[in-house]
Biopython code that builds the backbone (N, CA, C, O; Angstrom):
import numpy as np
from Bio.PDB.StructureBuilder import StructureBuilder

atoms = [
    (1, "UNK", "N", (74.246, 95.711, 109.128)),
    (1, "UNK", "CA", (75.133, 96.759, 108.651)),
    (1, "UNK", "C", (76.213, 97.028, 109.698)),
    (1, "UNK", "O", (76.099, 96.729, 110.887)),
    (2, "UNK", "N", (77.603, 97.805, 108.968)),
    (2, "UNK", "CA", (78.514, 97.653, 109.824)),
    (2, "UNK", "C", (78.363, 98.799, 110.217)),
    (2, "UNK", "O", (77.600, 99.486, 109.537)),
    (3, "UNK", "N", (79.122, 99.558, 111.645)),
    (3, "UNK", "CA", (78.920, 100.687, 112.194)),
    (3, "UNK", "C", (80.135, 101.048, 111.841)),
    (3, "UNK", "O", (81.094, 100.351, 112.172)),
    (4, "UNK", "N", (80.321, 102.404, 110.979)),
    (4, "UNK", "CA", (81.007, 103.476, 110.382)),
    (4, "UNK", "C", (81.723, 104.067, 111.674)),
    (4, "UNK", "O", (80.904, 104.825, 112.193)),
    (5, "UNK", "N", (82.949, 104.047, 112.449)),
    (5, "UNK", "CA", (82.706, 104.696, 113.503)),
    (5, "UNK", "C", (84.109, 105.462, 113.148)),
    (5, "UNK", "O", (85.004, 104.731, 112.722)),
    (6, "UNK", "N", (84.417, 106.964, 113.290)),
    (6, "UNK", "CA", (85.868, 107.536, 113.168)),
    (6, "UNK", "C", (86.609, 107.458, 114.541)),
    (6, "UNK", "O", (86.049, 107.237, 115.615)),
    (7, "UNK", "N", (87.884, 107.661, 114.365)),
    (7, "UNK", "CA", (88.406, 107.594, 115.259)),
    (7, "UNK", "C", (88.611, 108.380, 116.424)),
    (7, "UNK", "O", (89.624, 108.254, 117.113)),
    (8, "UNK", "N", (87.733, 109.157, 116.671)),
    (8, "UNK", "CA", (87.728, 110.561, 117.198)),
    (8, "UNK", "C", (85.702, 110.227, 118.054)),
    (8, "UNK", "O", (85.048, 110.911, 118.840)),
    (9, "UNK", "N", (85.403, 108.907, 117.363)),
    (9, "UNK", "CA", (83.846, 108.619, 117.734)),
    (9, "UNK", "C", (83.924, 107.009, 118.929)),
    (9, "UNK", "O", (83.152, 106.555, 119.773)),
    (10, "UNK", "N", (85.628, 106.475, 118.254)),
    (10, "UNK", "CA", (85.463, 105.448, 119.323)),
    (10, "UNK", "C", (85.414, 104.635, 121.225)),
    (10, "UNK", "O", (85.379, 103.513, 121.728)),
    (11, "UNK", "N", (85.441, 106.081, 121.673)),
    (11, "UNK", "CA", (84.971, 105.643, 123.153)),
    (11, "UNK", "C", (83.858, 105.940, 123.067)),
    (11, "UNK", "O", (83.155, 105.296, 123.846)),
    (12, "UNK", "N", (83.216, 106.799, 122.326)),
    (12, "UNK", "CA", (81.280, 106.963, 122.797)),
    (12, "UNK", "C", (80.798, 105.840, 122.332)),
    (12, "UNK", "O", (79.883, 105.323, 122.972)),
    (13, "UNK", "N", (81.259, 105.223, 121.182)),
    (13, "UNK", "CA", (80.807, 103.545, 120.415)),
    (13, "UNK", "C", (80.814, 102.907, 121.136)),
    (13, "UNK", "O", (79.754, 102.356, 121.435)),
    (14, "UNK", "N", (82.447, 102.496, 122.094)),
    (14, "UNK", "CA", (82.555, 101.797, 123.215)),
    (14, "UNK", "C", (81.472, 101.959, 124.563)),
    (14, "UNK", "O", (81.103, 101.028, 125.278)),
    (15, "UNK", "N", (81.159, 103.094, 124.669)),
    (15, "UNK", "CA", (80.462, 103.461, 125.894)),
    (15, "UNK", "C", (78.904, 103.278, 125.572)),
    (15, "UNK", "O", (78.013, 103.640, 126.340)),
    (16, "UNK", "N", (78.714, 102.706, 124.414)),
    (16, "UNK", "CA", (76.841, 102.381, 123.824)),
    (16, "UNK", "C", (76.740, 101.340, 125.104)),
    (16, "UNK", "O", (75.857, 101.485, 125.948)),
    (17, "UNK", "N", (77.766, 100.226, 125.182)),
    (17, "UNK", "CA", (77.571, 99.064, 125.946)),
    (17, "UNK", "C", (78.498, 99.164, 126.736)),
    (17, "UNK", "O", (79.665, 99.129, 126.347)),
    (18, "UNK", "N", (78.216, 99.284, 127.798)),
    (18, "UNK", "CA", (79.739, 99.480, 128.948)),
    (18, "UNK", "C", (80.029, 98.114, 129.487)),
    (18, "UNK", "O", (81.000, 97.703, 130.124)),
    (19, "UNK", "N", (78.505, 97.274, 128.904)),
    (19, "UNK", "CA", (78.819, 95.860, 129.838)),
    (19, "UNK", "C", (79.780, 95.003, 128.972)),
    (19, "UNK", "O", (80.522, 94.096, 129.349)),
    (20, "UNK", "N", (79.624, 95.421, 127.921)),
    (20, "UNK", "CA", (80.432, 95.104, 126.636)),
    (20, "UNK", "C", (82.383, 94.979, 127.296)),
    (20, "UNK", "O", (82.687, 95.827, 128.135)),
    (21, "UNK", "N", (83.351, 94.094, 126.925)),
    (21, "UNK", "CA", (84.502, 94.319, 126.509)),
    (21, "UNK", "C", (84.971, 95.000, 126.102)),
    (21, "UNK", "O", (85.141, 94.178, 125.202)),
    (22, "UNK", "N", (85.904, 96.604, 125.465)),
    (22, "UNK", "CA", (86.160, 96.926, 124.142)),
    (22, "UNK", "C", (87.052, 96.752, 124.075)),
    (22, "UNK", "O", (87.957, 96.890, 124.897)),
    (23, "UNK", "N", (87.042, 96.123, 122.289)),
    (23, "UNK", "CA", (88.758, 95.586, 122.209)),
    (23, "UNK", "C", (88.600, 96.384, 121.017)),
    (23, "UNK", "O", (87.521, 96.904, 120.733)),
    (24, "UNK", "N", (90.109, 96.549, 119.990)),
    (24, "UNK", "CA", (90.577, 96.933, 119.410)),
    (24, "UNK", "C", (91.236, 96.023, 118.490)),
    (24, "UNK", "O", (92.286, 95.507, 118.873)),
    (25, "UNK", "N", (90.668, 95.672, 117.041)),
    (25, "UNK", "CA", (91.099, 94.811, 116.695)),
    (25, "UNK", "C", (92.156, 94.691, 115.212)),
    (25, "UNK", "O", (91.608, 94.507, 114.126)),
    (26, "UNK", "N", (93.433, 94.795, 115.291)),
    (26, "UNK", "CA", (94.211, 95.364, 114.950)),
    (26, "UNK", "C", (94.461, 94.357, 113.509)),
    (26, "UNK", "O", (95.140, 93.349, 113.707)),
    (27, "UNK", "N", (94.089, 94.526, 112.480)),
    (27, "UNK", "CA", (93.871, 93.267, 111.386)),
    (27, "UNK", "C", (95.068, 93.860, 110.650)),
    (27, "UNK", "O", (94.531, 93.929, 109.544)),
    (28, "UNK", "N", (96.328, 94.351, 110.446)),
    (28, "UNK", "CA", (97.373, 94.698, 109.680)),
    (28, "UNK", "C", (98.165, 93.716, 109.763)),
    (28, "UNK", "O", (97.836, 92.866, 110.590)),
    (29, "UNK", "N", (99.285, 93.501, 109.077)),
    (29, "UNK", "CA", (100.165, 92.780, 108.913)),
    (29, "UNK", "C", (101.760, 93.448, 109.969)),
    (29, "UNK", "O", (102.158, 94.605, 110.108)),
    (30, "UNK", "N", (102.343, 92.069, 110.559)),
    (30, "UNK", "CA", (103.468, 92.979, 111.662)),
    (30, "UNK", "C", (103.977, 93.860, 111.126)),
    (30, "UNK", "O", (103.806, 94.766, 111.943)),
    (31, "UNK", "N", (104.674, 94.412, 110.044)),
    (31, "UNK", "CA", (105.503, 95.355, 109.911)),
    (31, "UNK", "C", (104.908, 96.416, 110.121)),
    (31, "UNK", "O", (105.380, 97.369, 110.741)),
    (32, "UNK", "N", (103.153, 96.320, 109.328)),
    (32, "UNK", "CA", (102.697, 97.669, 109.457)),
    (32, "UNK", "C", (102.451, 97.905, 111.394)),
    (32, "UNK", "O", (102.251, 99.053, 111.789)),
    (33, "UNK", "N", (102.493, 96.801, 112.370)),
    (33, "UNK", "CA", (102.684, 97.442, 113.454)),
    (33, "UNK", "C", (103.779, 97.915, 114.045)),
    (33, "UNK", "O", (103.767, 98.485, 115.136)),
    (34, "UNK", "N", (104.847, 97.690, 113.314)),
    (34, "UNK", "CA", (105.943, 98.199, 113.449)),
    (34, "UNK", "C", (106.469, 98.972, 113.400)),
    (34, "UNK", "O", (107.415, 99.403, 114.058)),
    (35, "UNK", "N", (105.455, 99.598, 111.849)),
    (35, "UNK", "CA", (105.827, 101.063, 111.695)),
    (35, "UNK", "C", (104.501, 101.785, 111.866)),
    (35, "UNK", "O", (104.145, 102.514, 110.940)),
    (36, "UNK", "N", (103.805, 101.680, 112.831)),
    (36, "UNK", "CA", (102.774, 102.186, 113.908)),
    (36, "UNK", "C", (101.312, 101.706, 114.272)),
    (36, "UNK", "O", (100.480, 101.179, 113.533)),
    (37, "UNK", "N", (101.252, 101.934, 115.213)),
    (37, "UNK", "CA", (100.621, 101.455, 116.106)),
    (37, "UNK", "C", (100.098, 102.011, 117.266)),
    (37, "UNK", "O", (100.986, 102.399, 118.026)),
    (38, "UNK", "N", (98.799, 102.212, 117.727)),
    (38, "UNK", "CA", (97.843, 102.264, 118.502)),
    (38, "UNK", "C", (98.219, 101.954, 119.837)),
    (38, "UNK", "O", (98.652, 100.821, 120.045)),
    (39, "UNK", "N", (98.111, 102.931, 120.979)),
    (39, "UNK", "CA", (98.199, 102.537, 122.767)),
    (39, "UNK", "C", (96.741, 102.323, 123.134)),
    (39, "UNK", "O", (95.735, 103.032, 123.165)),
    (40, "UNK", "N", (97.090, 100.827, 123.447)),
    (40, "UNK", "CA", (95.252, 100.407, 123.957)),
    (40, "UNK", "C", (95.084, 101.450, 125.265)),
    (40, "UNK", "O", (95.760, 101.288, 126.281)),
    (41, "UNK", "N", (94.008, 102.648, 125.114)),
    (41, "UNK", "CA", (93.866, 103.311, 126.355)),
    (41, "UNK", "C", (92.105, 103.344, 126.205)),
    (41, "UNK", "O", (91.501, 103.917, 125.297)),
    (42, "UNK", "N", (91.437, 102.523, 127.418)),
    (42, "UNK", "CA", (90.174, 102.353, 127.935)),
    (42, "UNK", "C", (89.808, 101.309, 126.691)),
    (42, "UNK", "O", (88.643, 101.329, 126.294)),
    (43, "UNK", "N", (90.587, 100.554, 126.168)),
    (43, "UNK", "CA", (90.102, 98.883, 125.457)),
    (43, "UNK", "C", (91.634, 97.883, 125.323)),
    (43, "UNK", "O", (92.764, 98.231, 125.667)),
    (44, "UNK", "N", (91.294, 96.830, 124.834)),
    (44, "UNK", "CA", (92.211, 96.097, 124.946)),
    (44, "UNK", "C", (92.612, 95.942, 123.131)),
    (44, "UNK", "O", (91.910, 95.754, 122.138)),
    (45, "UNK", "N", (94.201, 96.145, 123.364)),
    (45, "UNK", "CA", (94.417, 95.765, 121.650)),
    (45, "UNK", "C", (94.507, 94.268, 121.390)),
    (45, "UNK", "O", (94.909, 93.500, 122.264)),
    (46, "UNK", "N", (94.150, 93.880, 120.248)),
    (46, "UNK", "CA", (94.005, 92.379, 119.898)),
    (46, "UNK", "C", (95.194, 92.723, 118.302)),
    (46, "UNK", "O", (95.213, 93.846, 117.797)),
    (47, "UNK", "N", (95.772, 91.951, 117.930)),
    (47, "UNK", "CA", (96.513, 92.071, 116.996)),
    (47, "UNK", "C", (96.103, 90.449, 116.193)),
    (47, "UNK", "O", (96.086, 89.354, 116.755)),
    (48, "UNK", "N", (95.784, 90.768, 114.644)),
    (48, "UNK", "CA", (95.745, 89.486, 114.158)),
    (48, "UNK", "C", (95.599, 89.835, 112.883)),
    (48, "UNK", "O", (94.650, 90.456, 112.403)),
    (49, "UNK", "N", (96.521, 89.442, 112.351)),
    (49, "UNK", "CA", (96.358, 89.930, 110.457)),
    (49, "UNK", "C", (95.646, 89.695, 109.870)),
    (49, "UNK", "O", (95.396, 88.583, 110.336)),
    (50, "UNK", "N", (94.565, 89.895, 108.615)),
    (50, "UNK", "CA", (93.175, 89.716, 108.300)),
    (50, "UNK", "C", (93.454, 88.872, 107.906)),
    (50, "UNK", "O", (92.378, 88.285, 108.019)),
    (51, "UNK", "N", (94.363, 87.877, 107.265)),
    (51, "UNK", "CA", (94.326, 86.663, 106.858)),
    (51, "UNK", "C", (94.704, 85.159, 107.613)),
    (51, "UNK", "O", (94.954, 83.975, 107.386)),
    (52, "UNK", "N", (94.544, 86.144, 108.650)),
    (52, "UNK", "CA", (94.583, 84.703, 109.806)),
    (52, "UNK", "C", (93.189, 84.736, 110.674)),
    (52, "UNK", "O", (92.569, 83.887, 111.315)),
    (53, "UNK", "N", (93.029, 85.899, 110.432)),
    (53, "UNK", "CA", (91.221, 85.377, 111.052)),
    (53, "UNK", "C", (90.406, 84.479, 111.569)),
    (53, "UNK", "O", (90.008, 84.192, 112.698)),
    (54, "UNK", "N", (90.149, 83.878, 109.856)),
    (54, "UNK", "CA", (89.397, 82.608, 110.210)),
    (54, "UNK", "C", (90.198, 81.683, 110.661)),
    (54, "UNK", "O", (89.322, 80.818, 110.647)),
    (55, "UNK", "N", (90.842, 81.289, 110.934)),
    (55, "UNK", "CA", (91.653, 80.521, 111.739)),
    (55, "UNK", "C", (92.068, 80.853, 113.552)),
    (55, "UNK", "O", (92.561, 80.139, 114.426)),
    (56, "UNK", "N", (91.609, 82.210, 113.531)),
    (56, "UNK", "CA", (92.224, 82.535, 114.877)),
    (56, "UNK", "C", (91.150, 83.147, 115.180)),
    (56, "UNK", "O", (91.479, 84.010, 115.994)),
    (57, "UNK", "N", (89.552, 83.219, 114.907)),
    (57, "UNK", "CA", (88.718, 84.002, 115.633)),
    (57, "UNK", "C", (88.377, 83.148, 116.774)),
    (57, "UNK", "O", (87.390, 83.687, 117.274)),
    (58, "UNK", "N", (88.625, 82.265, 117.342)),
    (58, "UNK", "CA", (88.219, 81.590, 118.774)),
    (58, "UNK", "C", (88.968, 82.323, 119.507)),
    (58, "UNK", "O", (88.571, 82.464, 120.663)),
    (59, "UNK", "N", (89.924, 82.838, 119.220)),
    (59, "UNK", "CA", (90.728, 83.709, 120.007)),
    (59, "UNK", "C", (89.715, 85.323, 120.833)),
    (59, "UNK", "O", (89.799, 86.110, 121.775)),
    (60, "UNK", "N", (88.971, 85.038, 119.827)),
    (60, "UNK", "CA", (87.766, 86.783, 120.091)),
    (60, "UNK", "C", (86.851, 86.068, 120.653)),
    (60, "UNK", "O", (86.656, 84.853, 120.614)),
    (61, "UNK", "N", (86.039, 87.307, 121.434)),
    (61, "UNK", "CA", (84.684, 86.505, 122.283)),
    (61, "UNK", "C", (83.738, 87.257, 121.820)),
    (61, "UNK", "O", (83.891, 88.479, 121.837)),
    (62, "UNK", "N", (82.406, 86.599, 121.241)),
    (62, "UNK", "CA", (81.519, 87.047, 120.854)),
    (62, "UNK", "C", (80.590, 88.731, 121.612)),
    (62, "UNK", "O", (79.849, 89.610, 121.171)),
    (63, "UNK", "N", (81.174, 88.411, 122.805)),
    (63, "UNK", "CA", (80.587, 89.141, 123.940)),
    (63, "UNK", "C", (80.994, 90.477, 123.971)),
    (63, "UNK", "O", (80.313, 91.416, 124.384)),
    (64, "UNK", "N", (82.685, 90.558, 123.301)),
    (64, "UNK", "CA", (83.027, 91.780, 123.211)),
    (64, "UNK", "C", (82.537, 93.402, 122.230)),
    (64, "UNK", "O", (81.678, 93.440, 121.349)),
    (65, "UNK", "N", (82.817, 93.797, 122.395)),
    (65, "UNK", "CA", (82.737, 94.851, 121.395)),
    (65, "UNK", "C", (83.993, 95.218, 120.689)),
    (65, "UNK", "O", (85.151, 95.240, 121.105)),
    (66, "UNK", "N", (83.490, 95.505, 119.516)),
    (66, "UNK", "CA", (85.123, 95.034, 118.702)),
    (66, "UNK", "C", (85.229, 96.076, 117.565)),
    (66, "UNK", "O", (84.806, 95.973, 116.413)),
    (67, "UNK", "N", (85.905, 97.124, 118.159)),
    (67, "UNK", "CA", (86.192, 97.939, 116.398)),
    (67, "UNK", "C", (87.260, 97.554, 115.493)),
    (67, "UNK", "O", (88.434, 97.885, 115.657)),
    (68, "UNK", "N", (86.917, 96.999, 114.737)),
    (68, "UNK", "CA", (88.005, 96.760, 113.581)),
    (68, "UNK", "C", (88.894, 97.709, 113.066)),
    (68, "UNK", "O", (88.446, 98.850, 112.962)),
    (69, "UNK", "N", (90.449, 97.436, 112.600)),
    (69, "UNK", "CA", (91.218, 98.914, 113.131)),
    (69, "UNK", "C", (92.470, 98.069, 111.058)),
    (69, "UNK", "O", (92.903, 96.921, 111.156)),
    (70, "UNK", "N", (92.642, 98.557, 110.196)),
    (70, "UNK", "CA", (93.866, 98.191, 109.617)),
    (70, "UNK", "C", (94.176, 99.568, 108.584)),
    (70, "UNK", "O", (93.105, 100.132, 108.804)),
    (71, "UNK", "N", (94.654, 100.190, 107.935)),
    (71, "UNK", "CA", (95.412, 100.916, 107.442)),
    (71, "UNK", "C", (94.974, 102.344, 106.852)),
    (71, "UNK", "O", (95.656, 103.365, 106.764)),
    (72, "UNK", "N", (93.467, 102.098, 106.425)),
    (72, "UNK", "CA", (92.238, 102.753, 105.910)),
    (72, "UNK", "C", (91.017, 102.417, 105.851)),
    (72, "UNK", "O", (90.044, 103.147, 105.659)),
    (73, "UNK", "N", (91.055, 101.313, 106.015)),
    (73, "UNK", "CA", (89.384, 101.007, 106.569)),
    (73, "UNK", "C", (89.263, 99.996, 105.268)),
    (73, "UNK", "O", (88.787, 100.959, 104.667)),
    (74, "UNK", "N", (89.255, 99.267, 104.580)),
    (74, "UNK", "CA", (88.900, 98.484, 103.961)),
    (74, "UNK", "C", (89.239, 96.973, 104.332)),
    (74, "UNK", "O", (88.344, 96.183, 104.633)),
    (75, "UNK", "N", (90.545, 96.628, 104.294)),
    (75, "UNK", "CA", (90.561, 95.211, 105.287)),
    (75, "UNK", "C", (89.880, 95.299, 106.670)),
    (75, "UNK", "O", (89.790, 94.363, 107.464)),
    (76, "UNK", "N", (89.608, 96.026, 106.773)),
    (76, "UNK", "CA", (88.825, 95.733, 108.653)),
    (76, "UNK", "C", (87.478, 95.566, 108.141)),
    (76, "UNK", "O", (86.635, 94.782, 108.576)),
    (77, "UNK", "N", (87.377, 96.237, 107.344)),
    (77, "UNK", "CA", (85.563, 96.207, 106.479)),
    (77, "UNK", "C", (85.321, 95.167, 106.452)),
    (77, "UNK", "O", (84.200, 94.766, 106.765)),
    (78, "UNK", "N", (86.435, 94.254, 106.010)),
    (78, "UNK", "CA", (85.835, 92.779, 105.476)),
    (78, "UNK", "C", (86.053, 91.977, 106.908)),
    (78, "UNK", "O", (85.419, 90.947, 107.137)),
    (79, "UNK", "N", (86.797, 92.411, 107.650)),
    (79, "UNK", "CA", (86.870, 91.637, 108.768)),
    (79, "UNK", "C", (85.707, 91.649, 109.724)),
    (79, "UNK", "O", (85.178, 90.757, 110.386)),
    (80, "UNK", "N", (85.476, 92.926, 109.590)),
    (80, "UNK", "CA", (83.963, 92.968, 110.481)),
    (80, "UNK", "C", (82.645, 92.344, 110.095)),
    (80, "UNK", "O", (81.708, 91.768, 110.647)),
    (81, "UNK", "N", (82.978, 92.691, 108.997)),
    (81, "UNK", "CA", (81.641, 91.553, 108.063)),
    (81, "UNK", "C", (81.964, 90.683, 108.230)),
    (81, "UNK", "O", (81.842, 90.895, 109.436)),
    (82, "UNK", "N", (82.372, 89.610, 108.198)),
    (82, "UNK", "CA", (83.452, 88.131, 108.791)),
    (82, "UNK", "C", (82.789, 87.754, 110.129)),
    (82, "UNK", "O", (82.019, 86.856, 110.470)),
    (83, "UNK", "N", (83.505, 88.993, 110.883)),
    (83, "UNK", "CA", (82.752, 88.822, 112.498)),
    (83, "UNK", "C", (81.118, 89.108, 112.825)),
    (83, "UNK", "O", (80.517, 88.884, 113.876)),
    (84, "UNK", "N", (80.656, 89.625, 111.682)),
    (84, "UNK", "CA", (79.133, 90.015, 111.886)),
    (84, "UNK", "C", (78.238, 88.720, 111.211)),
    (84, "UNK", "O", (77.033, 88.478, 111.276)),
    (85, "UNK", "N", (79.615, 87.829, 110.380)),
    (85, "UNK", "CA", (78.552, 86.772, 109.750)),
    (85, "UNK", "C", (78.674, 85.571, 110.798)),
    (85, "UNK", "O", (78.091, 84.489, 110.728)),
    (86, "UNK", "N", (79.356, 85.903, 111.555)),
    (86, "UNK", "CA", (79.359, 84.721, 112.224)),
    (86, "UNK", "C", (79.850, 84.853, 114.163)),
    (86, "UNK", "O", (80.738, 84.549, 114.960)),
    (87, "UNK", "N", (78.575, 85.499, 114.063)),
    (87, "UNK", "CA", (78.029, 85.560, 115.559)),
    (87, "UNK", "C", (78.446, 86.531, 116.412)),
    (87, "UNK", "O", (78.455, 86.098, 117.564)),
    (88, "UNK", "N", (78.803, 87.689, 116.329)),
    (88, "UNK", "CA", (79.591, 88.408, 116.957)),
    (88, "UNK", "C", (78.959, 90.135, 116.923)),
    (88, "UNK", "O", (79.679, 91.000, 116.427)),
    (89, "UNK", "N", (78.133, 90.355, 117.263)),
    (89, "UNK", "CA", (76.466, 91.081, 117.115)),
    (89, "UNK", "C", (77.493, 92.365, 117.616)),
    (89, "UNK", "O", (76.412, 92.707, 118.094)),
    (90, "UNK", "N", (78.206, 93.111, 117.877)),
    (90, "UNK", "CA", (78.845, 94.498, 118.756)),
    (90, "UNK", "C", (80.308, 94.777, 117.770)),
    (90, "UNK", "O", (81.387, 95.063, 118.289)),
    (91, "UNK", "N", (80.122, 94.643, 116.390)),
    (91, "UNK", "CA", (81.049, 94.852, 115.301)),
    (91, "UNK", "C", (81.124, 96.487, 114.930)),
    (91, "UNK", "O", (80.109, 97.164, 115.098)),
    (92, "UNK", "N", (82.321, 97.085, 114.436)),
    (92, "UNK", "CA", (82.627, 98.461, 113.716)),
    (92, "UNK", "C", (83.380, 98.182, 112.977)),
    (92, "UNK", "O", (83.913, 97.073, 112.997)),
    (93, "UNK", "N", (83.762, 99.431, 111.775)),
    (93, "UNK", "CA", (84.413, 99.595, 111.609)),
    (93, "UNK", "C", (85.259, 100.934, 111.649)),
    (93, "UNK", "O", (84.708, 102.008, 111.405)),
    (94, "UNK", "N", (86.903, 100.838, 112.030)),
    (94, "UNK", "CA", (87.703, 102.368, 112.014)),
    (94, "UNK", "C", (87.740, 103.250, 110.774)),
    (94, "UNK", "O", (88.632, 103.204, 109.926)),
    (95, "UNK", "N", (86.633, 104.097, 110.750)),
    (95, "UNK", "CA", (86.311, 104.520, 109.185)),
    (95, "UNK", "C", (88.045, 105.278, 109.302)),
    (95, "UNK", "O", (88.481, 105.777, 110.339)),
    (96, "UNK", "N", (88.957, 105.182, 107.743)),
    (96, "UNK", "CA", (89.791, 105.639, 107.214)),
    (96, "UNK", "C", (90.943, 105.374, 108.339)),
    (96, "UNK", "O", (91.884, 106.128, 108.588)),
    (97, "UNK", "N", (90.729, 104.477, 108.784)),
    (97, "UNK", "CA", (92.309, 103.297, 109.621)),
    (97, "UNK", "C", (93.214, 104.151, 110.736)),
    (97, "UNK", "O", (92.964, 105.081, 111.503)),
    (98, "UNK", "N", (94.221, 103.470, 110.473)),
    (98, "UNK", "CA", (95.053, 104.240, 111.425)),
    (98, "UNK", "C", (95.720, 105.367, 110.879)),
    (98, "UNK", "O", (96.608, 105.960, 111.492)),
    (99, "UNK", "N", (95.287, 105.712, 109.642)),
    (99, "UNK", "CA", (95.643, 106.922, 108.937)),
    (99, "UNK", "C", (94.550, 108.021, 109.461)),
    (99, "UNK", "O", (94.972, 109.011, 110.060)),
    (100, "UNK", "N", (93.756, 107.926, 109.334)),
    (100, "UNK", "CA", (92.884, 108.725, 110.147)),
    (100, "UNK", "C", (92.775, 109.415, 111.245)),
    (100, "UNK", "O", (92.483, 110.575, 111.535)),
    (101, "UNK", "N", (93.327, 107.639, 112.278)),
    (101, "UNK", "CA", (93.590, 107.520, 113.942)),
    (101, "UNK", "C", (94.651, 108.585, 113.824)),
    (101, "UNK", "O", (94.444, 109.627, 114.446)),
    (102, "UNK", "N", (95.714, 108.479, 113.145)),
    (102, "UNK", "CA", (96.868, 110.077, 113.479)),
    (102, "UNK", "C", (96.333, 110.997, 113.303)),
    (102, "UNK", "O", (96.350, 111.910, 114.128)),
    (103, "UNK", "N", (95.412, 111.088, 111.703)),
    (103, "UNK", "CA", (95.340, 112.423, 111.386)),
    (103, "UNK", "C", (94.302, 113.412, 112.256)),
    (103, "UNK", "O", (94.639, 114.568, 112.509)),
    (104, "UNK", "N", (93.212, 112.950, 112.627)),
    (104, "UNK", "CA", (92.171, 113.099, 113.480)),
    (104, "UNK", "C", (92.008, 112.875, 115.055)),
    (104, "UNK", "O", (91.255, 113.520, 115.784)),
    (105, "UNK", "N", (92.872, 111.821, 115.444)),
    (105, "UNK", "CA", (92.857, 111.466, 117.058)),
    (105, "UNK", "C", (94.161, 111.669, 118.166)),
    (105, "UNK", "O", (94.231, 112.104, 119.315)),
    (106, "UNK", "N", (95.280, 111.043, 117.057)),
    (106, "UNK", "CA", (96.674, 110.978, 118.082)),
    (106, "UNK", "C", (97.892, 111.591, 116.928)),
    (106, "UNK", "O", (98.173, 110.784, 116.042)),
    (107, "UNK", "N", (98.298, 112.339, 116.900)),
    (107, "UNK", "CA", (99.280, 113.158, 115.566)),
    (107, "UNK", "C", (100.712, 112.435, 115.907)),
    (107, "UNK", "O", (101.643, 112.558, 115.112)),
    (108, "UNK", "N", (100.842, 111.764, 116.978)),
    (108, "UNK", "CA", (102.135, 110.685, 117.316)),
    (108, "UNK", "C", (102.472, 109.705, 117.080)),
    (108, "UNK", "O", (103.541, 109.161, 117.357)),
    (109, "UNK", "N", (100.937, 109.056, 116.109)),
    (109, "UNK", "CA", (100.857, 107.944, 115.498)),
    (109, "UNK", "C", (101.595, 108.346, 113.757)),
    (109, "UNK", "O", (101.111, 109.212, 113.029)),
    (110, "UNK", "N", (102.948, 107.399, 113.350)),
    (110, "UNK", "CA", (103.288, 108.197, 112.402)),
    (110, "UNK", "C", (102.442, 107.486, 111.487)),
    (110, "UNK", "O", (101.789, 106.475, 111.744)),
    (111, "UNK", "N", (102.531, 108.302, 110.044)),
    (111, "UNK", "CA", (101.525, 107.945, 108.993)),
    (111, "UNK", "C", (102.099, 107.303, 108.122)),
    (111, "UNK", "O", (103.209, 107.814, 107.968)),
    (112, "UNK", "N", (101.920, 106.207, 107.261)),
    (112, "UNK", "CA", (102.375, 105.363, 105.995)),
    (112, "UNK", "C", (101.840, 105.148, 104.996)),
    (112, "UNK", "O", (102.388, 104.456, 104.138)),
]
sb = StructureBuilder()
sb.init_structure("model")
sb.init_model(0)
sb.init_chain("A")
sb.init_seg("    ")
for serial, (resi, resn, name, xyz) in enumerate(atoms, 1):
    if name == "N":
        sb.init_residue(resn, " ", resi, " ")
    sb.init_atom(name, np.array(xyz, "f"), 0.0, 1.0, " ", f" {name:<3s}", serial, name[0])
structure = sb.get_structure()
């Protein structure tokens, strides 16, 4: 099962495993980072549109810890399941996206 995590819950998620990586894994398409976007502060942002994934997950390390991050939480859903089917055991997801991330965590993040 995937871990439900809000955005207001993701450094204590991060901090389960400190030996862990935390990255931030940004599955939207460029424009939507264009018209906002997340400051990696205490993880690293990874940017990769959910439909390049499977093609670009060698790019991710199994080792990390990885919250899945795209608009409302449903493309990251599937991305994390993706990463949970295939080897990558320290998966989340950003329950209700980066719509959330403004409304609940950073109000500077604009909303779309």
């Amino acid at each position: 099962m995937i871990d439900q995590i809000r955005p207001t819950e993701l450094a204590d998620w991060f901090a389960r495993n400190p030996n862990a990586r935390p990255v931030v894994l940004d599955v939207r398409e460029p424009w939507e980072l264009q018209t906002a976007s997340v400051a990696p502060m205490g993880f690293t942002l990874a940017t990769i549109p959910m439909n390049e994934i499977p093609a670009r997950v060698s790019e991710l390390d199994p080792g990390q810890r990885i919250a899945c991050l795209c608009h409302h939480g449903a493309r990251s859903q599937r991305v994390a399941a993706f990463l949970a089917q295939n080897g990558f055991d320290e998966v989340a997801n950003i329950a209700g996206g980066i719509d959330a991330w403004s409304a609940q965590h950073d109000p500077s993040v604009p909303r779309y």
